[in-house]
C-alpha positions as a Markdown table, in Angstrom:
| # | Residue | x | y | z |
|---|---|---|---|---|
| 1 | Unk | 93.5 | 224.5 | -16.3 |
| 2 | Unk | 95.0 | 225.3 | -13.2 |
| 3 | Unk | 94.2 | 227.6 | -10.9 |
| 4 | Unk | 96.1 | 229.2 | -7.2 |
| 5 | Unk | 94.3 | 229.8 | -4.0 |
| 6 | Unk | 95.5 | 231.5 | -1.5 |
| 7 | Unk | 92.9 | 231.2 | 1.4 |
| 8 | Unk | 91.9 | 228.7 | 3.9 |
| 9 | Unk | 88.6 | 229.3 | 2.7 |
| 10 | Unk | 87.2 | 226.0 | 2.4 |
| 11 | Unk | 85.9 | 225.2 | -1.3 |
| 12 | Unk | 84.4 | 221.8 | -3.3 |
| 13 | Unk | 86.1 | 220.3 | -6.1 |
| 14 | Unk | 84.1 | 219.2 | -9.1 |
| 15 | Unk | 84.4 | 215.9 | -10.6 |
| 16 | Unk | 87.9 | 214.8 | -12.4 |
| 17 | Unk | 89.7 | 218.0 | -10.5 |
| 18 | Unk | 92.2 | 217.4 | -7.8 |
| 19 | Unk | 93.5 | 219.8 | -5.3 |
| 20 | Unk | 97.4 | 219.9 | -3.9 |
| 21 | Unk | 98.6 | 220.9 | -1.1 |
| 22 | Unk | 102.5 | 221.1 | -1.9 |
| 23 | Unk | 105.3 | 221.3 | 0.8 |
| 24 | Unk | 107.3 | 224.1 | -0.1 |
| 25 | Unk | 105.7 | 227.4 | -1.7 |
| 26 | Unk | 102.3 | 227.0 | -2.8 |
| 27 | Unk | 102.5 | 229.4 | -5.5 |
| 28 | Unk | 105.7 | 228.3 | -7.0 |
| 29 | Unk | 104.4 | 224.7 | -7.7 |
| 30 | Unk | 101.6 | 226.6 | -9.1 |
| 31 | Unk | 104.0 | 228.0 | -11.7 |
| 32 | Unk | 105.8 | 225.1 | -11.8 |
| 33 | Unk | 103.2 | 223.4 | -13.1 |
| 34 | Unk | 102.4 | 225.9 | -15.6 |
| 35 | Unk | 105.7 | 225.8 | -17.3 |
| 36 | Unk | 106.3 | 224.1 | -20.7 |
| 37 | Unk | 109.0 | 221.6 | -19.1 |
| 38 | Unk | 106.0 | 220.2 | -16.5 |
| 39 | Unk | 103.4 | 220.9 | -19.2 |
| 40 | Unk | 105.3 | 218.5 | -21.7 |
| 41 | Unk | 105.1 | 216.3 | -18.5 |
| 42 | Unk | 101.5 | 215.9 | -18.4 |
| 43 | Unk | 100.6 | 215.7 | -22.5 |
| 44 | Unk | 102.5 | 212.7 | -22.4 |
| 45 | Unk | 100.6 | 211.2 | -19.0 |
| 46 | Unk | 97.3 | 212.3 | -19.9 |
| 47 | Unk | 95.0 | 209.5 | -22.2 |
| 48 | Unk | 92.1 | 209.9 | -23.4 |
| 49 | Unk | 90.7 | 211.6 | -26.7 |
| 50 | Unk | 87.4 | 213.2 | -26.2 |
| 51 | Unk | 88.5 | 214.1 | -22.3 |
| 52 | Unk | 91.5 | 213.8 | -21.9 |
| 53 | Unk | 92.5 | 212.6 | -18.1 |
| 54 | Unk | 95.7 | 212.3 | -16.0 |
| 55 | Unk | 96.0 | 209.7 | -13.0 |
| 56 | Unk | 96.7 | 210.9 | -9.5 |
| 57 | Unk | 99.3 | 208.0 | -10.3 |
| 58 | Unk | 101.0 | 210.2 | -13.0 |
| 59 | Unk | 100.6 | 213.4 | -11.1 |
| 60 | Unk | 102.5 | 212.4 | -8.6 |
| 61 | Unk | 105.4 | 211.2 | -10.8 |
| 62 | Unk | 105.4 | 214.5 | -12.4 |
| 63 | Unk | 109.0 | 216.1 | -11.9 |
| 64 | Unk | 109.4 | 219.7 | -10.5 |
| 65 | Unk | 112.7 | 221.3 | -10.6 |
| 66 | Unk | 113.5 | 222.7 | -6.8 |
| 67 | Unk | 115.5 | 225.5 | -6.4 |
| 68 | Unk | 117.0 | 226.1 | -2.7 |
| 69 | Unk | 114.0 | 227.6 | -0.5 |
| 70 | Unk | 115.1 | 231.2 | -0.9 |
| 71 | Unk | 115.1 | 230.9 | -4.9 |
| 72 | Unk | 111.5 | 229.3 | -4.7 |
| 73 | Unk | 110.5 | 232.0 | -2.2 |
| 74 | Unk | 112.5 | 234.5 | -4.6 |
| 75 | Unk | 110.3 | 233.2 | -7.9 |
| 76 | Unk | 107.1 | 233.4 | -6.9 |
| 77 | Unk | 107.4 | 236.5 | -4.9 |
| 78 | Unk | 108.8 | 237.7 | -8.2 |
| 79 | Unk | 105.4 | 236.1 | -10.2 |
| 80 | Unk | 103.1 | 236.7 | -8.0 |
| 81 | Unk | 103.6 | 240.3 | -8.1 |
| 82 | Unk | 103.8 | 240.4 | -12.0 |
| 83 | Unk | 100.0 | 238.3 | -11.5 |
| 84 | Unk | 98.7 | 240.7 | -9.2 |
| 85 | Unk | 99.2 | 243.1 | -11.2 |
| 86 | Unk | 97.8 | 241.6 | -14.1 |
């Protein structure tokens, strides 16, 4: 599960959860990570069978297609607003 936050609001993380802070446009990497190419990405990093877990190791390996700035800005302006709306 994954989740956005757009606030400097400070919050605590729960056990086996991780929190990151991206460089370019928060809300991009959030889709990013939501899409089946990253998604395929992290089923074959995660182990596990009951729980499965990924490594901070793996996580960081994962590979996010980037866009120039203005397409990233462009997409999730564009997703965002289809979210907000939702």
């Amino acid at each position: 599960m994954s989740s956005h936050v757009s606030s400097d609001t400070q919050f605590c993380l729960g056990q086996n959860t991780v929190a990151l802070r991206p460089e370019v446009n928060a809300r991009f990497v959030y889709y990013a990570l939501r899409s089946p190419y990253v998604k395929n990405q992290v089923e074959d990093a995660v182990v596990g069978s009951t729980q499965k877990t990924i490594s901070l190791k793996s996580i960081r390996a994962l590979r996010i297609p980037l866009p120039d700035k203005s397409q990233i800005d462009t997409i999730a302006r564009i997703l965002g607003a289809l979210d907000d709306k939702i």
